[in-house]
N, C-alpha and C positions, 0 to 999 in steps of 0.2 A: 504494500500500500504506500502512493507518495501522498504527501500532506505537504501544500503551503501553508501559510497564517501569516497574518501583521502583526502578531503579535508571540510569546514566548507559548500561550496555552492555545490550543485550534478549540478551545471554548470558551475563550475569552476575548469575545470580539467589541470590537466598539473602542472607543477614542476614552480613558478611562479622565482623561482630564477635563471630561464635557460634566463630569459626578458634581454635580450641588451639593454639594455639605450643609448649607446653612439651614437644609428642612428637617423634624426629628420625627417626622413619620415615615415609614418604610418606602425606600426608595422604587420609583415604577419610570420607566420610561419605554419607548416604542423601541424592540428589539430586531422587528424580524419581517419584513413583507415578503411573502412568495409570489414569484415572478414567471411565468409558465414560458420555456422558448422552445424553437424545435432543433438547435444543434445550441449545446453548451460551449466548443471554443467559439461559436463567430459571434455569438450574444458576449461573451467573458469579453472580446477583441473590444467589440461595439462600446461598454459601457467605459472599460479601462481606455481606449484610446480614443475613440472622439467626446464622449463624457467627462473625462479624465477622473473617473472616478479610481478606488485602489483595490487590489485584492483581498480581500478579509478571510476569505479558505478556500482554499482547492481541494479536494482529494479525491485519487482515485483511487477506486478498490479493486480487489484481486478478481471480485465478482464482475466486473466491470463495468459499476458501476460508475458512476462520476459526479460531485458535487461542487459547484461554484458559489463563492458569495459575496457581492462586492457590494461597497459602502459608498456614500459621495465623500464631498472632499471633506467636512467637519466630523464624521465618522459616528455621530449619533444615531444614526439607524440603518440597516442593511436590507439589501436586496439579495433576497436564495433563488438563483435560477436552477430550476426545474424542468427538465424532459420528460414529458410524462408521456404513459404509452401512447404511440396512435387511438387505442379505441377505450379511451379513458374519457372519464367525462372531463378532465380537465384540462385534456388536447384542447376541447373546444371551445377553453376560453382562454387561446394564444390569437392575439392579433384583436383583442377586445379592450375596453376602459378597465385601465387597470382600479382607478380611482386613489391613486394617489400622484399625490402634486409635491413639486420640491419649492424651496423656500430660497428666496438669492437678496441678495442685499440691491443689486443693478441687475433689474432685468432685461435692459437694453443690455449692455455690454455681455452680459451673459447669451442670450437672444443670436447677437452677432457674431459672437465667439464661437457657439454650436452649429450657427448655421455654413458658416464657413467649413466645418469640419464633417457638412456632410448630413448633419441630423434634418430631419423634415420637420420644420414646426408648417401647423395647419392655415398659421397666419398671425403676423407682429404681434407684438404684445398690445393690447390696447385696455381702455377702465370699464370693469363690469361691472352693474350695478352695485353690486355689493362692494366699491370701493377697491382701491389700489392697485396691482395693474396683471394682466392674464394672458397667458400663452398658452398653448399645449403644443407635442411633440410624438412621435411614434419613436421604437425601436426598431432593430430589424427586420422583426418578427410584426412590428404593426402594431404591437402591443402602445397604447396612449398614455401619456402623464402630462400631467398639468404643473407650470410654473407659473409662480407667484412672485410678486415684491411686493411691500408695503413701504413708507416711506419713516412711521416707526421704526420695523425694522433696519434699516439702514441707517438711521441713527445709533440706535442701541450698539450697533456693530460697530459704527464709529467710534462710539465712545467706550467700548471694551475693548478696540484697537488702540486707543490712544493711553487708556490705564496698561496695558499690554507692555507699551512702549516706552510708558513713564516709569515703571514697574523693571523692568527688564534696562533699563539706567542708572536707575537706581542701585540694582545686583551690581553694574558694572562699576558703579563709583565708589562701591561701597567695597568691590573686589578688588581693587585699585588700593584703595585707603589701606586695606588690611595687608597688602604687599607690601606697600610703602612702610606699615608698621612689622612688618616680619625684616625687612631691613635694616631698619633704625635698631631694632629691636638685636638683630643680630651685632652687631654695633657694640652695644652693650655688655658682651661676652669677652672676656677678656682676649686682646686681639695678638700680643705676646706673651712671651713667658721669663721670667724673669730666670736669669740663668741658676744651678745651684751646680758645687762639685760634688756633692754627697747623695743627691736625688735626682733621678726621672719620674718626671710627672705629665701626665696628659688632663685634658679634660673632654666631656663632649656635652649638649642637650640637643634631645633631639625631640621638638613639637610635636603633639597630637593636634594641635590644630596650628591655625597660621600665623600666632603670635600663642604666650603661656606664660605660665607664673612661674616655673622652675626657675632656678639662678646660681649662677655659677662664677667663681672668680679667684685671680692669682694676683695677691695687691706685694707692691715689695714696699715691704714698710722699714727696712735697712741694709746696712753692704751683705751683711749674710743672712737676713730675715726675710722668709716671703710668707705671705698669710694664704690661706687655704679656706675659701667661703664657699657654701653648699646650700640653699637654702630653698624652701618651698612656700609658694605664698597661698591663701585661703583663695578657691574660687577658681574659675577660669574664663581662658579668651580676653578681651580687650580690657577690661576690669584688673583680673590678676595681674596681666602685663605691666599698666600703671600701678600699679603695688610695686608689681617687681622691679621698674623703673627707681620709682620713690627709694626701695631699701637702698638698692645698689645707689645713688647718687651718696642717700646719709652717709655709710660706710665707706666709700671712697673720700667723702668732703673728713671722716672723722677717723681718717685712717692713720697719720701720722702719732696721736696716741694711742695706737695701738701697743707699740714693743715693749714699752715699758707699764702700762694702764692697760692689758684689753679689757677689764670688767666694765674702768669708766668709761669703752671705746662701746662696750655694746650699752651701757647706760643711758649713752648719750643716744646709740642710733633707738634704742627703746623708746625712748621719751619724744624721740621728732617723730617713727612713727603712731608712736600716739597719738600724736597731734593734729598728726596730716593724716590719717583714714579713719573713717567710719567706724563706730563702736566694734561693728563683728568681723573685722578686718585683722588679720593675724598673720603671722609667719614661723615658720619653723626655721631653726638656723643651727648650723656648724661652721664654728670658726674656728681655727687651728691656724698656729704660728710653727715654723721650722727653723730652726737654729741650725744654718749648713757649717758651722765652727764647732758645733759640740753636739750633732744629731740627735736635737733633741726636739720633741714635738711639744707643745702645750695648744690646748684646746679649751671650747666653750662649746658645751651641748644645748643646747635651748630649746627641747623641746622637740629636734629634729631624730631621725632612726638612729640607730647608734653605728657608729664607724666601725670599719672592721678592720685590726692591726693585726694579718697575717706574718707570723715568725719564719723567723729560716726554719726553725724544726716543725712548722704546718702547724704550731697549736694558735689558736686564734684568742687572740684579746679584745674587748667590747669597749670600745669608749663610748660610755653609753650618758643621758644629760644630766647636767648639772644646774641646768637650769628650767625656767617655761618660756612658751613661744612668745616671739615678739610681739608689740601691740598692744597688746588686750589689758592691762594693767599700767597705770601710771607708776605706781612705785615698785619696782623691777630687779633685781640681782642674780647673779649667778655665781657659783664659782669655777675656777682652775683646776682642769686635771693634768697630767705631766706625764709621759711617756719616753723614756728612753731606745732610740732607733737604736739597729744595726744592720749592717750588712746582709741584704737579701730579704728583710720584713718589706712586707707590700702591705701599704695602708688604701682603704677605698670607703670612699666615703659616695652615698647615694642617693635619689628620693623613693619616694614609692612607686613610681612608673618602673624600676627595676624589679625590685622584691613584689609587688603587688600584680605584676603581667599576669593575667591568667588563660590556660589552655581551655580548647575546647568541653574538656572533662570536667572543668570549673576549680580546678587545682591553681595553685598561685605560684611562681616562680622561685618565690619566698629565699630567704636568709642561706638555708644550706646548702643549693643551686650555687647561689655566688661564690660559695665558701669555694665551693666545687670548682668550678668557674676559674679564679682565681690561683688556687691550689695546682690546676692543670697547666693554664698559662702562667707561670710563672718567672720560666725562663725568656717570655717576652719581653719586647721593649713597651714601656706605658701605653705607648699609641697603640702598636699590636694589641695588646692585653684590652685593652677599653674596647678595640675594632671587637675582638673577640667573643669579648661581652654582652656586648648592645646585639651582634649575632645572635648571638646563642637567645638572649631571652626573645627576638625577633621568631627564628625556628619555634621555642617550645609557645610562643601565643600567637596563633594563624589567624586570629583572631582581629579585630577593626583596634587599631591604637588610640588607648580613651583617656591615656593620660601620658604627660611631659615624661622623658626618660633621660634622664640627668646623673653621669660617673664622674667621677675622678680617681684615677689609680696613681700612686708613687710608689716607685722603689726604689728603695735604699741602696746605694752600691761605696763602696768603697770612695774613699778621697784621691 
C-alpha cells in the first residue's frame, strides 16, 4: 500500500492552525465533502493544478483500490474524490450540483486566475440578491461549485493579515534582541585567563536557552592570586540574565578586596545585590581564591552545590557551604574554608544543569557520574576534561536541554 498525506498522521488532515482555542465547548468544524469523479488521477490533476489546491491523502491499496483527498488552499475543509461503480447510484450524481460553494476574499482576481487556467465558470461573478458577489464553476467531471466573496470577509482577512505581519515582526525583533543579548551576554564570561605555574584551569556554560543565569569567572585579584566564581542565579531567560549581569558587575567593581577581605568582598557584593533585585531574587555562589606561591585554595560556599576536590589517590573531598545564597537577606556572612592542593588533585566546581541532566528513565546524572567522569579523564588537559564532561552528560540526557550547564575543572601540576 502507498500513502501520501500533508501531514505526519494520513488521519490527521486539515490545517491544525485554523483550531480556535478561544471557544470551551467541544470543538466541530466541516471535515469532509464527498466529491463523486469518474477517473481519480485526472480529477486529483484538475483540483491540484488548475485549483491549486494540495494533496491531503492518496493511497493506494493492494486491492486496488485508490483514494484521493484534497483540501483548498487554507486547508479547513477537504474534498474525498470518489469513483464509484458505474451502476451505483452515486455514479449518477457525477456531473451534478455538488452544493457546495468556496469562500475567497477577491472574487474577481480569483475568477481571472481560474479562468485562465482552464476552469469553466458558467458566467462572471456578479451581486445576487442575497448580497455580495456569485460565480459558479464545473470540474472535469461537470460536477458545479459555487464561489462567493463578501466584502466583510475581505476585510476580516485583511486585518488577520496585517496582525499576521505585525505578529511575525514582532518574533523577528524580539529574535534579534535576544541574539544581541546572547552576545553581550557572552561578553560577560571571562574572555582570558589569567596565567598560573601550578594550575590548568578551563571553564565553559553552555545555555539552555539564548541568554541564562549560570555564571562563571576567573578574576586575578594579585601577581599569584586568581579567584575562581561559579554561581547560579534564581529564574531564567532575560530576567536571570540581568541578575546574572548585576552579580558579575558587583564582584568585578568589589574584587580588589578580595585577597586579603573575601568575607567583606562577598558582604559587600550581598548587600548591593540586595539592593538592586527584587525580594525573591537570589543566587547561589562559589568563590574560591588560588594561591599559585603556596597551592593553596580558600573558598566561600554560599549556598551553591559543593565543589569536588579530586586527590591524586581518587578519594574525593567536598567543599561543601559555608554560607547562604546571595540576596535574600540584608544582614549576611559566611565563613572561610582552606584547602591545601597538590600535584595531580583536580578540583571542579558546577551548577545543576550538570548533576541534575536527567535520562530518559528519569535518572539524574547526579554527583557520582562526575566523580566518575573526572576520575576517568584525569590524565586530561582542563579543556579536554571539561570537552569530556559536558559530553558525557550530553550522551546520558537525549533529552531537550532545560537548564544552563556550567564547569570549571583545574589541575594541579607541578611548579
Amino acid at each position: 500500500m502507498t500513502i501520501k498525506t500533508m501531514s505526519n498522521s494520513p488521519f490527521n488532515w486539515g490545517d491544525p492552525s485554523a483550531l480556535r482555542l478561544d471557544r470551551q465547548d467541544p470543538y466541530v468544524r466541516l471535515q469532509q465533502v464527498t466529491i463523486y469523479v469518474r477517473d481519480l488521477d485526472r480529477s486529483k490533476n484538475f483540483y491540484l493544478d488548475q485549483l491549486g489546491f494540495s494533496l491531503a491523502y492518496e493511497a493506494r491499496l493492494e486491492s486496488g483500490d485508490h483514494w484521493v483527498a484534497v483540501a483548498p488552499p487554507d486547508g479547513t475543509a477537504i474534498l474525498a474524490l470518489v469513483t464509484p461503480k458505474p451502476d451505483s447510484e452515486e455514479y449518477k450524481l457525477i456531473g451534478q450540483h455538488s452544493q457546495v460553494a468556496f469562500l475567497t476574499a477577491d472574487i474577481n482576481a480569483k475568477f481571472h486566475d481560474w479562468s485562465n487556467r482552464g476552469v469553466h465558470f458558467h458566467h462572471p461573478p456578479h451581486i445576487p440578491i442575497w448580497g455580495g458577489m456569485f460565480t459558479s464553476f464545473e470540474d472535469v467531471d461537470g460536477n458545479s461549485f459555487g464561489l462567493v466573496g463578501f466584502d466583510e470577509v475581505t476585510r476580516e482577512l485583511e486585518a488577520q493579515r496585517r496582525a499576521i505581519a505585525e505578529k511575525r515582526e514582532s518574533e523577528l525583533r524580539t529574535a534579534q534582541e535576544l541574539e544581541i543579548a546572547k552576545q553581550v551576554q557572552a561578553r560577560l564570561f571571562p574572555q582570558t585567563l589569567p596565567p598560573l605555574r601550578t594550575l590548568d584551569y578551563a571553564g565553559i556554560c553552555i545555555q539552555a536557552r539564548e541568554v541564562g543565569g549560570d555564571y562563571y569567572d576567573f578574576l586575578k585579584l594579585g601577581k599569584d592570586q586568581v579567584g575562581f566564581v561559579i554561581g547560579d542565579i534564581s529564574g531564567k531567560g532575560i530576567a536571570a540574565a540581568l541578575l546574572m549581569a548585576n552579580l558579575q558587575a558587583n564582584l568585578r567593581s568589589q574584587c580588589a578586596i578580595a585577597l586579603d577581605q573575601p568575607q567583606r568582598l562577598l558582604r559587600s557584593v550581598n548587600q548591593l545585590f540586595y539592593e538592586n533585585t527584587t525580594d525573591s531574587a537570589y543566587a547561589t555562589l562559589f568563590f574560591g581564591e588560588y594561591d599559585d606561591s603556596v597551592q593553596r585554595f580558600r573558598y566561600a560556599n554560599c549556598g551553591h552545590l559543593s565543589a569536588l576536590l579530586l586527590r591524586n589517590d581518587s578519594s574525593v573531598e567536598l567543599l561543601d557551604s559555608t554560607g547562604t545564597v546571595l540576596g535574600l537577606f540584608e544582614e549576611w556572612d559566611c565563613s572561610i574554608g582552606e584547602s591545601q592542593t597538590a600535584p595531580g588533585d583536580i578540583l571542579a566546581l558546577y551548577t545543576d544543569g550538570i548533576t541534575e541532566s536527567v535520562n530518559a528513565a528519569g535518572q539524574e546524572f547526579g554527583e557520582e557520574r562526575l566523580v566518575e567522569a573526572l576520575r576517568h579523564g584525569r590524565e586530561l588537559s582542563s579543556t579536554a576534561l571539561v570537552a569530556a564532561i559536558v559530553d558525557e552528560v550530553k550522551q546520558f540526557s537525549s533529552l531537550e536541554q532545560h537548564d544552563d550547564i556550567t564547569l570549571i575543572v583545574a589541575r594541579c601540576r607541578e611548579g
